[in-house]
PAZAPA-4460 file (N, C-alpha, C; in steps of 0.05 Angstrom, whole numbers, plus 32768, in hexadecimal, padded with zeros to 4 digits):
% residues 305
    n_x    n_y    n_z   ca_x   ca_y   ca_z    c_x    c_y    c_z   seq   type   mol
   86B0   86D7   876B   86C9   86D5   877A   86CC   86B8   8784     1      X     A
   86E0   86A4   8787   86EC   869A   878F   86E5   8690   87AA     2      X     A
   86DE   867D   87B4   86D9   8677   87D2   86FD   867F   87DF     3      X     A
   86F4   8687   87F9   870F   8690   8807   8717   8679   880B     4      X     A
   8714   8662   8815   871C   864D   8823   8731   8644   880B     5      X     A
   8727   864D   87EE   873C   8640   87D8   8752   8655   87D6     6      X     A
   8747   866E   87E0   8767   8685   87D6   8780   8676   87F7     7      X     A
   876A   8670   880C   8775   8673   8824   8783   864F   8820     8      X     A
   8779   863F   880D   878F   862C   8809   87A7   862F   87FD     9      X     A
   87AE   863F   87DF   87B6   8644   87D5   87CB   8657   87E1    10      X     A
   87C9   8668   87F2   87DA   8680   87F9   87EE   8665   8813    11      X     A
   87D9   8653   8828   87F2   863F   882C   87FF   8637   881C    12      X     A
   87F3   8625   8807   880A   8616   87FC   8819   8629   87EC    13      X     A
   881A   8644   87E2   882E   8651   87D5   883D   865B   87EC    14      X     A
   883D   865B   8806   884B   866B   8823   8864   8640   8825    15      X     A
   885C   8634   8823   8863   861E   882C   886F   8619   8808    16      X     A
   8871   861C   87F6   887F   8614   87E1   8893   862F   87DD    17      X     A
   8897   8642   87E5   88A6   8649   87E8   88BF   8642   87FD    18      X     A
   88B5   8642   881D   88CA   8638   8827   88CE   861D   8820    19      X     A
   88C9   860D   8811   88D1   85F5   87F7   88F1   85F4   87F4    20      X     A
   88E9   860F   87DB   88F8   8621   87D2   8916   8625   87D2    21      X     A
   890D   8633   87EB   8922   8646   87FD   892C   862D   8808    22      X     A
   8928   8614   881E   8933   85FB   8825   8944   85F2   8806    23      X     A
   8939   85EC   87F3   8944   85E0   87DE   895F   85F4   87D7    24      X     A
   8962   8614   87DB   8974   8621   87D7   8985   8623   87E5    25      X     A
   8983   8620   8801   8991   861D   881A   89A0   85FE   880E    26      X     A
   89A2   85ED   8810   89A9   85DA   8809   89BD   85DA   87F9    27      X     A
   89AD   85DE   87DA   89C0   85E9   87BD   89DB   85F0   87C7    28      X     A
   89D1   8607   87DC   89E8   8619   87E8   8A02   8610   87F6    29      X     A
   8A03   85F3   880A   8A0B   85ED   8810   8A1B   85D3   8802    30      X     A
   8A0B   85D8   87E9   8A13   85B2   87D8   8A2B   85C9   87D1    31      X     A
   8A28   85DD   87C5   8A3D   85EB   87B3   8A52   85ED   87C6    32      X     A
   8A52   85EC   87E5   8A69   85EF   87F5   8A77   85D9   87ED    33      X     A
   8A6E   85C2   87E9   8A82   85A1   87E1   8A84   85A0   87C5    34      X     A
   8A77   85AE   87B9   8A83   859C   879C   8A79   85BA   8787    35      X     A
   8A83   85C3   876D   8A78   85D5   875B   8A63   85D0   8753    36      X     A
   8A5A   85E9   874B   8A3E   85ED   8745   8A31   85DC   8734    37      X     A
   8A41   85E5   8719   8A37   85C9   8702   8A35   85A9   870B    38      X     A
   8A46   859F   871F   8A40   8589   872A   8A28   8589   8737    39      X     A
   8A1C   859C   8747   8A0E   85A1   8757   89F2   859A   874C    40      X     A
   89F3   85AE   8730   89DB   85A9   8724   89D7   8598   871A    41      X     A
   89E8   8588   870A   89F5   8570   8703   89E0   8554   8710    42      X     A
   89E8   855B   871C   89DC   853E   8738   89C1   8541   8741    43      X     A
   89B7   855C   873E   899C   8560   874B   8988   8561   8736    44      X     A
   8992   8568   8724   8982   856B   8709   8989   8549   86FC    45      X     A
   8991   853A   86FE   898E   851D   86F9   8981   8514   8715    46      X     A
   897E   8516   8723   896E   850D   873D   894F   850B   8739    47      X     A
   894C   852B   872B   892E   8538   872C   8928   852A   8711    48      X     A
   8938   852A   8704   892F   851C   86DE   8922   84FF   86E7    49      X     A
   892D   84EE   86FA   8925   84CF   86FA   8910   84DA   8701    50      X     A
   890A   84EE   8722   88F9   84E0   8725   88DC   84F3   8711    51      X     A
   88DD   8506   8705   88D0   8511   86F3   88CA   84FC   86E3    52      X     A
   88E0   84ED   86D2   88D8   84D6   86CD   88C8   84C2   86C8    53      X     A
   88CD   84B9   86DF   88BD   84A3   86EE   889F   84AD   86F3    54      X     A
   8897   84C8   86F7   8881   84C9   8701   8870   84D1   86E9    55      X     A
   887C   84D9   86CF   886B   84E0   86B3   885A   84CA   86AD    56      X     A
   885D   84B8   86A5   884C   849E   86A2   8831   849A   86A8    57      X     A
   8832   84A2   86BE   8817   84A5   86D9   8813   84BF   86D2    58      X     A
   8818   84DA   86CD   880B   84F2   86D2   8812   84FA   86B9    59      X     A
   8815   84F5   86AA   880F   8504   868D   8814   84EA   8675    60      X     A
   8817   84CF   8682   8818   84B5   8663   8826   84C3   8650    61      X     A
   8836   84A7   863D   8855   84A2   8633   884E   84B6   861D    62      X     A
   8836   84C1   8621   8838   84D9   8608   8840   84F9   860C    63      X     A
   8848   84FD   8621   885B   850B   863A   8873   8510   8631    64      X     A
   887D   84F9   861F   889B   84FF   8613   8897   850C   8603    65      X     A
   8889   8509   85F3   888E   851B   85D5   8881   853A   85DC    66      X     A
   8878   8539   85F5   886E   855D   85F6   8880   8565   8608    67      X     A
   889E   8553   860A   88B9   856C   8611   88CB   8577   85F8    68      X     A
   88B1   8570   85DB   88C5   8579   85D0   88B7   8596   85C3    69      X     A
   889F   8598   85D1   888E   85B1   85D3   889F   85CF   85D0    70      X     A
   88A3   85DC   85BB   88B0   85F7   85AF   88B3   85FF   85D4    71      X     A
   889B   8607   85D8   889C   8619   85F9   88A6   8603   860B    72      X     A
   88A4   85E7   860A   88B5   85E4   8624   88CA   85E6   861F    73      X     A
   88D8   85E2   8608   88E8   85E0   8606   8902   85FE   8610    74      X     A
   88FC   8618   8602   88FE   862C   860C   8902   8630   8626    75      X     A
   88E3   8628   8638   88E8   862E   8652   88F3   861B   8659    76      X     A
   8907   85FD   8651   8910   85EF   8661   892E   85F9   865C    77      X     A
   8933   860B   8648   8950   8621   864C   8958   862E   865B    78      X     A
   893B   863E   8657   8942   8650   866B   893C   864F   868E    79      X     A
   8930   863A   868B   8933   862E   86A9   894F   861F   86B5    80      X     A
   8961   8618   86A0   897D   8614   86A5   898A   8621   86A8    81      X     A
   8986   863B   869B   899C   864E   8698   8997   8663   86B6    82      X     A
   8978   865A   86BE   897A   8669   86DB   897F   865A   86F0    83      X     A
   8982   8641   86EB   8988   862F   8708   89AC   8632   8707    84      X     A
   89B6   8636   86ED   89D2   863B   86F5   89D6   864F   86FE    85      X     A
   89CB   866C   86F3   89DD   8685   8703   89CD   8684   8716    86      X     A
   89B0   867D   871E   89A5   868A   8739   89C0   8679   8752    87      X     A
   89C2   8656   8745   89D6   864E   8763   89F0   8652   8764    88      X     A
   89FF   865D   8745   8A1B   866A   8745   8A1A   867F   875F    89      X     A
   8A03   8692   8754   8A0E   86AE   8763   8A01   86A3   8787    90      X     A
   89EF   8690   8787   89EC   8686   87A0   8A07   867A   87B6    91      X     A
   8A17   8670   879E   8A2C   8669   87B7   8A39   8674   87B7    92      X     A
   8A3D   868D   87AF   8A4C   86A3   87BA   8A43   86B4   87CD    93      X     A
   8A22   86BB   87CA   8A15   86D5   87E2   8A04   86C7   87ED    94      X     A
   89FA   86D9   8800   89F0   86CC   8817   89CB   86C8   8805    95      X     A
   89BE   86B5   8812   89A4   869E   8805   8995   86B6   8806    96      X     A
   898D   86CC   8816   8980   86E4   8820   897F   86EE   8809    97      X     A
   8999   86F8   87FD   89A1   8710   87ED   899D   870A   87CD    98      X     A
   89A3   86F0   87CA   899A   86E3   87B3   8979   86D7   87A4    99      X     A
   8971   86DD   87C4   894D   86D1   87C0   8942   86EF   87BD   100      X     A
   894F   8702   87C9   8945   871E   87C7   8943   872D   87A9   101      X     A
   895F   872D   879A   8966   8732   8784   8951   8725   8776   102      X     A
   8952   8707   8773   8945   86F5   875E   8925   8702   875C   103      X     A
   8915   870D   8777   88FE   870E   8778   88F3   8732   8762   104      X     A
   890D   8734   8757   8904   874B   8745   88F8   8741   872B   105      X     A
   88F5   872E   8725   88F5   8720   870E   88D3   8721   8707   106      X     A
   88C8   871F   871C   889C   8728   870D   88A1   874A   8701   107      X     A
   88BC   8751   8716   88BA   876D   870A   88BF   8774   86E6   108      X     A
   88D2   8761   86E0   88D9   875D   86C4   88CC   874C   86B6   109      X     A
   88B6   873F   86C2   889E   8731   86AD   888B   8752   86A4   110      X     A
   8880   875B   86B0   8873   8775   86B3   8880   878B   8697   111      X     A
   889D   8792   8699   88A7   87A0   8686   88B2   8783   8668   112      X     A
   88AE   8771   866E   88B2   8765   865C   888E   8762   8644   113      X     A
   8884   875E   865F   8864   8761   8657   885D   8773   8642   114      X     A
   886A   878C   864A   8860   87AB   8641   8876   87B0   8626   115      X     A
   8889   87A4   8621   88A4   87AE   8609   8897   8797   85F5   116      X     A
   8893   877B   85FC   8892   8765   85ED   8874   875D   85DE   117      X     A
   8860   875C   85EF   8845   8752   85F4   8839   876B   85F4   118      X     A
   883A   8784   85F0   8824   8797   85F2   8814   8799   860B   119      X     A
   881A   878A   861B   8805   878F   8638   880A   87AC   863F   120      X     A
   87F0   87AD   8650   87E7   87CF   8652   87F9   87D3   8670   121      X     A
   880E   87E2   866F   8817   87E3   8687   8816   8806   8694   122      X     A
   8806   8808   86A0   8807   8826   86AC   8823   8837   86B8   123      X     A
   8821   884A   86BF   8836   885D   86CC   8836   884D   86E5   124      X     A
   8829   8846   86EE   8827   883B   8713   883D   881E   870C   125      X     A
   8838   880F   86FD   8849   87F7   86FB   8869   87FE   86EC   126      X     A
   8866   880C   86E2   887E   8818   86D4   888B   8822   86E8   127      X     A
   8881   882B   86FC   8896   8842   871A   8898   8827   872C   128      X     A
   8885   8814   8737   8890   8804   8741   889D   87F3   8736   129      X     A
   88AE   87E7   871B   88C0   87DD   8712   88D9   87E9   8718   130      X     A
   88D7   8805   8710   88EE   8819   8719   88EF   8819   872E   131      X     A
   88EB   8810   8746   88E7   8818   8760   88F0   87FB   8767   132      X     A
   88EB   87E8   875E   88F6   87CD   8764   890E   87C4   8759   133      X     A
   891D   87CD   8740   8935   87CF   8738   8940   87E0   8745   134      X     A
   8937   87F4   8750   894B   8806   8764   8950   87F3   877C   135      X     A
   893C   87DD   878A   8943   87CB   879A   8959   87BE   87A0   136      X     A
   895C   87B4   8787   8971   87AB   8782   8987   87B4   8782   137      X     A
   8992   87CB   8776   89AB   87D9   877A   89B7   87DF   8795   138      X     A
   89A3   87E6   87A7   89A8   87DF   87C9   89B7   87CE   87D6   139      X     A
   89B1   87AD   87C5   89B2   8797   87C6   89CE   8791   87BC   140      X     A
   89CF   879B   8798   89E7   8796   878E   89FD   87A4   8797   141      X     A
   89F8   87C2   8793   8A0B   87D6   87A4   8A1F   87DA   8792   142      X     A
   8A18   87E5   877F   8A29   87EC   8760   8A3F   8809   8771   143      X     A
   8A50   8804   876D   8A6A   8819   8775   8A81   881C   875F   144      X     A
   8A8B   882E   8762   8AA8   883E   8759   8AB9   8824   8759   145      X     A
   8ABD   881B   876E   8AC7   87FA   8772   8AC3   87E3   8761   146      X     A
   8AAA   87EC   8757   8AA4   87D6   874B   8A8C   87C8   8757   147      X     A
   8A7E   87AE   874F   8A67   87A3   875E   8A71   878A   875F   148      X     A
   8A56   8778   876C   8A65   8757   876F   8A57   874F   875F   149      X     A
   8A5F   8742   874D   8A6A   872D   8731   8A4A   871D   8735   150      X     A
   8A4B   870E   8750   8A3A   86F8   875B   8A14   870D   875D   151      X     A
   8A1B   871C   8767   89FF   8732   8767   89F6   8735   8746   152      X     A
   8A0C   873D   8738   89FD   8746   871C   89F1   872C   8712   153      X     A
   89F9   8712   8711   89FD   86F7   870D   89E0   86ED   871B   154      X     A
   89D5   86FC   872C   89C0   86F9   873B   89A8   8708   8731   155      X     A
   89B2   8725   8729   899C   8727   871C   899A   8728   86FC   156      X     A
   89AF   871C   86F0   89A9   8716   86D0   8996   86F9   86D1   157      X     A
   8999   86F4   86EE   898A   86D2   86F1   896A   86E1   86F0   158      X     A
   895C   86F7   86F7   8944   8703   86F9   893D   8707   86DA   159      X     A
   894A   870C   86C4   894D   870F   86A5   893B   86F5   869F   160      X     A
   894E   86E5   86A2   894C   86BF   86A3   8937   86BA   86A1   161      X     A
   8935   86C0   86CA   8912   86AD   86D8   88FF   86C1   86C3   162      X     A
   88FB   86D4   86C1   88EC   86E7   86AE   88E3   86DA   8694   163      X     A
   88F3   86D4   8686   88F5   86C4   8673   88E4   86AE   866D   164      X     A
   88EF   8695   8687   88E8   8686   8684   88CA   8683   868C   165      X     A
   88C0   869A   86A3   88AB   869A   86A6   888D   86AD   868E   166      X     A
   889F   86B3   867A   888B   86BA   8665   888F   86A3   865F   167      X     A
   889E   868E   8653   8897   8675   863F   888C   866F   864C   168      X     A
   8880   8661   866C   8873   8656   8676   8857   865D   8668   169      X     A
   8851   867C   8670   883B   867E   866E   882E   8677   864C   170      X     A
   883F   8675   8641   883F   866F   861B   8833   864D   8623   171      X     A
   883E   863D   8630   8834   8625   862B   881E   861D   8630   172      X     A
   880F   8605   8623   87F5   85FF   861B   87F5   85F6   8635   173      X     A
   87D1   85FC   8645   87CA   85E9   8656   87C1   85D2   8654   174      X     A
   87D0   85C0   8638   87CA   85AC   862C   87E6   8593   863C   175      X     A
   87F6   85A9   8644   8813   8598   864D   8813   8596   8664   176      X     A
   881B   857E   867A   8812   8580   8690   8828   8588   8694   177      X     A
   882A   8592   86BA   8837   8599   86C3   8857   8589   86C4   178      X     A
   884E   8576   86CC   8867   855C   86CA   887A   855A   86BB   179      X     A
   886B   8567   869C   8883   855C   8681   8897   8581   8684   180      X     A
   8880   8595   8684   8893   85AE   8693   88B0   85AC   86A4   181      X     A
   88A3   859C   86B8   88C4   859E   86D7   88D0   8584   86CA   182      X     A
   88D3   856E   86BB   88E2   855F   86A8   88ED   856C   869B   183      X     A
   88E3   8576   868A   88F2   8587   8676   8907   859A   8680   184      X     A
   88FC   85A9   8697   890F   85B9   86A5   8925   85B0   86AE   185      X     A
   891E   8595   86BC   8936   8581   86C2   8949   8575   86BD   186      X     A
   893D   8571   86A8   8956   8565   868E   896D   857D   8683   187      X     A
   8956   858F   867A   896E   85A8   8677   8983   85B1   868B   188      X     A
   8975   85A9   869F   898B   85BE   86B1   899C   85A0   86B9   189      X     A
   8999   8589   86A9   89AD   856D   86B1   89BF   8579   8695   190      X     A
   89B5   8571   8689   89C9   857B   8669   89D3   8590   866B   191      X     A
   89D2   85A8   8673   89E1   85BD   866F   89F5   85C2   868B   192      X     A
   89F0   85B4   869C   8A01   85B2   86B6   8A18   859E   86AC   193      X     A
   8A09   8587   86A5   8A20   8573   869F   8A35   857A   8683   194      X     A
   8A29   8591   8675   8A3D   859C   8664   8A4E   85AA   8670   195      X     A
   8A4F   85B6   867E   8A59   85C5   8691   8A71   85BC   869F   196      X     A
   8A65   85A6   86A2   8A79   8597   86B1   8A93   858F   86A5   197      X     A
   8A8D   857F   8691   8A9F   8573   8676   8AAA   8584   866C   198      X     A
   8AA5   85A6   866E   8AB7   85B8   8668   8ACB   85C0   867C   199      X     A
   8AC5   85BA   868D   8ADD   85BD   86B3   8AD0   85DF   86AF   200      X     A
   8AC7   85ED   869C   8ABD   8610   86AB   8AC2   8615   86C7   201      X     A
   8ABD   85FB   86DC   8AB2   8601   86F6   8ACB   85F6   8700   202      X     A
   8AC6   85EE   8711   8AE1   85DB   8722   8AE2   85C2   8719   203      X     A
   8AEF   85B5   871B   8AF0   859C   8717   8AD5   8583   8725   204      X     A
   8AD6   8573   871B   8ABF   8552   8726   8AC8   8556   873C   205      X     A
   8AB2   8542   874E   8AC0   8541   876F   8AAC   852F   8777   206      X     A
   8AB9   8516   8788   8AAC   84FF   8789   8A93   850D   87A9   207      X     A
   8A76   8508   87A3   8A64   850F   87BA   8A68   8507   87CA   208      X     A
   8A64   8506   87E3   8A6D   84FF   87FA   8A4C   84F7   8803   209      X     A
   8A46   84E2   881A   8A32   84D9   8827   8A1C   84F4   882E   210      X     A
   8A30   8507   8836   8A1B   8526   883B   8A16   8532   8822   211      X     A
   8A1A   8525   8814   8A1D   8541   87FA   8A00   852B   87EA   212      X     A
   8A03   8516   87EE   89E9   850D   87DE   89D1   850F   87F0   213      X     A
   89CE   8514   8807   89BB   850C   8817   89AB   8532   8819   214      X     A
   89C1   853A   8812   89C2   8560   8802   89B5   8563   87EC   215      X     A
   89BB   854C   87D6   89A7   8546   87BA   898E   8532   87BE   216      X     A
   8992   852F   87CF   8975   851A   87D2   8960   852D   87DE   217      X     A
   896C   853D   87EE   8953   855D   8801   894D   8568   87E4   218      X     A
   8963   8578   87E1   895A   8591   87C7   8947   857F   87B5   219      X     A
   8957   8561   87AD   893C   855F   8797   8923   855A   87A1   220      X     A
   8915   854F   87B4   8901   8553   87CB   88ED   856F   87C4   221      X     A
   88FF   8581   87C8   88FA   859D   87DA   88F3   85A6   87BB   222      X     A
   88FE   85A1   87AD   88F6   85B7   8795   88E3   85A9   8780   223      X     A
   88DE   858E   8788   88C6   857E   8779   88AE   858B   8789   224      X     A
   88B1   858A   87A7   8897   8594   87B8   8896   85B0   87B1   225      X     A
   88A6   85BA   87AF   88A1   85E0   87A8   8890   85E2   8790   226      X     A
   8899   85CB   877B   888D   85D2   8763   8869   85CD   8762   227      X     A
   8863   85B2   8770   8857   85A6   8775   883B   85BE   8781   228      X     A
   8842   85C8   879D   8835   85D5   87AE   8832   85F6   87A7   229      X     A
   884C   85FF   8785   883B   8618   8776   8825   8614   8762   230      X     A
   882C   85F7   8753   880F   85F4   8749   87FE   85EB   875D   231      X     A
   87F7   85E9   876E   87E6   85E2   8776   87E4   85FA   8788   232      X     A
   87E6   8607   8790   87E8   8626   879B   87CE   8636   8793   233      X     A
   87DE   863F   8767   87C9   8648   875F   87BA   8641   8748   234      X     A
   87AD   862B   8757   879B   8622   874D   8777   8621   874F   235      X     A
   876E   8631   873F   8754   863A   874F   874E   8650   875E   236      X     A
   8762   8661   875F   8760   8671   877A   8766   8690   8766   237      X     A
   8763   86A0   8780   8762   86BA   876D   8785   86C2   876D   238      X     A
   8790   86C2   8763   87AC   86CC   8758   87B4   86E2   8765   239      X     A
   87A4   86F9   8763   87A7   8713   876B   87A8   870D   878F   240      X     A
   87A1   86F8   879D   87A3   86FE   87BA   87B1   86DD   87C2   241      X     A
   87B7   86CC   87AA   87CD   86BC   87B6   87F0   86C5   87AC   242      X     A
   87EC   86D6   879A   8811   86D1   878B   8817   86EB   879C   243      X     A
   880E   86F8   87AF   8821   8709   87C7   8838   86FA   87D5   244      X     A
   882F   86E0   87D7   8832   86D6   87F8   8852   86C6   87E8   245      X     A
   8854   86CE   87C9   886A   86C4   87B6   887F   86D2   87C6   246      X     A
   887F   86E8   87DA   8895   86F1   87E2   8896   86F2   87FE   247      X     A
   8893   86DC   8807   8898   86D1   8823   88B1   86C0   881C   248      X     A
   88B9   86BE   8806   88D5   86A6   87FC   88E6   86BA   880C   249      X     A
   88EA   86D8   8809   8902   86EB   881B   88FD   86E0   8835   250      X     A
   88E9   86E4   884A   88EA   86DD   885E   88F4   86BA   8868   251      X     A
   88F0   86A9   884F   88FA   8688   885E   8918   8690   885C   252      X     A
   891D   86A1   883A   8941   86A0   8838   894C   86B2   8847   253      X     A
   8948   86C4   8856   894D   86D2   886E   8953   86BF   8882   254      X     A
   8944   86B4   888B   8940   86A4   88A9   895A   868C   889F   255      X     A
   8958   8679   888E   896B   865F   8886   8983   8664   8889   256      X     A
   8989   8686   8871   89A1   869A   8873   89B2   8696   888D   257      X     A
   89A1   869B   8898   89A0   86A7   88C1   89A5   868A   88D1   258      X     A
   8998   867D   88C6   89A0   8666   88D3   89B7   865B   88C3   259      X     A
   89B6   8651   88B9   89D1   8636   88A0   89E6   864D   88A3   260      X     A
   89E8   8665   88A0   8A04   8673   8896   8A09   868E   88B1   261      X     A
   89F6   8695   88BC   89F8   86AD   88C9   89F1   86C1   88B8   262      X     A
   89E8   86C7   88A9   89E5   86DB   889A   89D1   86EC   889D   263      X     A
   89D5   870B   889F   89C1   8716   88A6   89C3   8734   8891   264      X     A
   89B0   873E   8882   89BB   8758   8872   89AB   8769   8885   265      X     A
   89CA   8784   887B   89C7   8798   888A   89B5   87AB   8875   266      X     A
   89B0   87C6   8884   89A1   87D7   8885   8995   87DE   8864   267      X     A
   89A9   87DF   8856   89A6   87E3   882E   8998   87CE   8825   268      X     A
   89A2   87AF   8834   898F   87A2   882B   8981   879B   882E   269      X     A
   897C   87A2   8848   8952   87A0   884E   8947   87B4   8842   270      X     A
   8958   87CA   8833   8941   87E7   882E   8937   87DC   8810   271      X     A
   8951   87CE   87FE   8951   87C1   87E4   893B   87AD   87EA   272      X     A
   8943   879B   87FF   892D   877F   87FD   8906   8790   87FD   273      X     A
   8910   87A7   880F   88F4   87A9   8815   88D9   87C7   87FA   274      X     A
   88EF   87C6   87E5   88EF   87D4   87D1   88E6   87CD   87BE   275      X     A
   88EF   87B0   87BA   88EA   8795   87AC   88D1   878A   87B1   276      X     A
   88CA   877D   87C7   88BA   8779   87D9   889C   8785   87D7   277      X     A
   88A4   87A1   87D2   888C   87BA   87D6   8884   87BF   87B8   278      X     A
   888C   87C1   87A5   888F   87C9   8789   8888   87AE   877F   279      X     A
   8892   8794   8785   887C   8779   877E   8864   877B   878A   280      X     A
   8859   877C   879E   8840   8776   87A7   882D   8792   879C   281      X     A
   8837   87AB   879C   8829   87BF   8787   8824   87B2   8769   282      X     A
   8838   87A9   8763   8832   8799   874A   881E   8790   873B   283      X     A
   881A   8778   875B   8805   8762   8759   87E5   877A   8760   284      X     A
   87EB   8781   8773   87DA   8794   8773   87C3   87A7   875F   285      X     A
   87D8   87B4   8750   87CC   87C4   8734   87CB   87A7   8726   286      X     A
   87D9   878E   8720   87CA   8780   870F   87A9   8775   870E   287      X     A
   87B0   8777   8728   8790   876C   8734   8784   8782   8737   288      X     A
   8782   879D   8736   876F   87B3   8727   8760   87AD   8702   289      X     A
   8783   87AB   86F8   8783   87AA   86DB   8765   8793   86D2   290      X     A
   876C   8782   86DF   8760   8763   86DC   8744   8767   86E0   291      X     A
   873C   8779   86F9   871C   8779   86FD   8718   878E   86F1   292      X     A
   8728   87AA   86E3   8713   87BB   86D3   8715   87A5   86B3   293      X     A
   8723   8798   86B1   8723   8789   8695   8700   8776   8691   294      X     A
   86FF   8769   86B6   86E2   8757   86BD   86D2   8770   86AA   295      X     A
   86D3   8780   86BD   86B8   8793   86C3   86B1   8797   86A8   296      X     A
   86C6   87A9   8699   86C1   87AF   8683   86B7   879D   866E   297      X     A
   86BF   8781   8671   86B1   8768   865C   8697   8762   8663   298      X     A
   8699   8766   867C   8678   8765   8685   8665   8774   8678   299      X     A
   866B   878C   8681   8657   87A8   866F   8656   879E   8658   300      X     A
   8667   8798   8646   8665   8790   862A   864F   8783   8623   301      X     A
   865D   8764   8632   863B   874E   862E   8629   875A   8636   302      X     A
   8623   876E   8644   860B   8774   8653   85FE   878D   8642   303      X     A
   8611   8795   8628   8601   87AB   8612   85FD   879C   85F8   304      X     A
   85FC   8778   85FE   85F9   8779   85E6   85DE   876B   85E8   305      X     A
***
């Protein structure tokens, strides 16, 4: 086992890169009040590219370029665009709370993606809490006769996405550093924003204003340190007792919500948030059963031969 002092580093810096995060989203949130989204990303995703940039040289040398053209980064640097647009579309429409809540179903869809795609062994216990955490959500969305909001579904087809992109992650070689990864991500989500743009899809250009850059100068900050302080989170440490504390992000986007907008969800969506919530950390839970009868059993092995 793991010295505690390393799970008990790791569970800070994943409690502190989340509210990263959630700051970097709060923000997002407010850039979209001055100017459209595709601009939005536009500017931040060329912000984060320089300085991604600038810092490859030193942490992964000029041979860093040619492994963004890596099959898997490449993939996950799609589908890491395609979720930074709908997660902050449907963000500037609902409240930061409701959108961090929704998004956090998405380990739940690594799990059934695991089990349809990859053959992983997924029991009845993980199969009910998936069901039980997609029911979370519906709380949240609030599918009616009426109809539902456009911005909620848009929120959680963004859980499809992060899903997605977080199997290619796990596809890539620990041969690629981290650096040429959030570059790659960067660039994509500059290129496909700035397509975006040149199509008018969104609203029109709109010249930034003195607050609106000093808005792109935080987020890109906030979401270099987020990235920064999850690898370095779990690293070394036991997984099974740091990636809980992955859902303390509801509690910063709660509080920001509450502060920056007033926003507070009522009763459906704390039962949804807390559905979500309960059905991820069971998750992690039976994975970290799965994981030590898998030890045990390799053990006995070497130990009959």
């Amino acid at each position: 086992m793991l010295p505690t002092n390393a799970n008990s580093r790791g569970a800070i810096a994943l409690l502190f890169a989340m509210a990263a995060f959630v700051v970097n989203d709060a923000l997002m949130k407010r850039l979209t009040e001055m100017m459209p989204v595709s601009e939005a990303l536009l500017l931040r995703g060329g912000l984060t590219s320089l300085v991604m940039a600038s810092a490859l040289p030193f942490l992964a040398g000029w041979g860093g370029w040619a492994m963004l053209r890596d099959r898997n980064v490449l993939l996950r640097s799609i589908f890491e665009a395609l979720s930074a647009l709908t997660f902050i579309t449907a963000l500037s429409q609902l409240p930061l709370g409701t959108v961090t809540a929704i998004s956090m179903a998405s380990p739940l869809l690594i799990t059934v993606i695991g089990a349809l795609w990859f053959n992983e062994g997924v029991g009845w216990r993980r199969w009910l809490a998936a069901l039980v955490g997609f029911g979370g959500t519906l709380f949240i969305i609030r599918p009616s006769v009426e109809g539902i909001n456009g911005y909620a579904v848009l929120a959680f087809l963004c859980c499809f996405v992060v899903a997605g992109r977080d199997v290619m992650t796990k596809r890539i070689g620990a041969k690629i550093p981290v650096v040429v990864i959030a570059l790659g991500a960067a660039l994509s989500i500059t290129l496909v924003s700035g397509a975006l743009s040149l199509t008018n899809l969104y609203d029109p250009w709109t010249t930034p204003s003195a607050t609106a850059w000093l808005l792109l100068a935080g987020s890109t900050v906030f979401v270099i340190v987020g990235n920064v302080l999850v690898v370095y989170a779990f690293r070394d440490v036991e997984v099974s007792v740091v990636a809980p504390f992955r859902y303390t992000v509801i509690i910063w986007a709660l509080l920001l919500g509450w502060i920056g907008w007033g926003h507070t969800p009522d009763l459906l969506a704390v039962i949804g948030m807390s559905l979500i919530i309960g059905s991820g950390l069971y998750t992690l839970h039976r994975e970290a059963i799965r994981r030590r009868e898998a030890r045990i059993a390799e053990a006995l092995a070497e130990a009959e031969k």
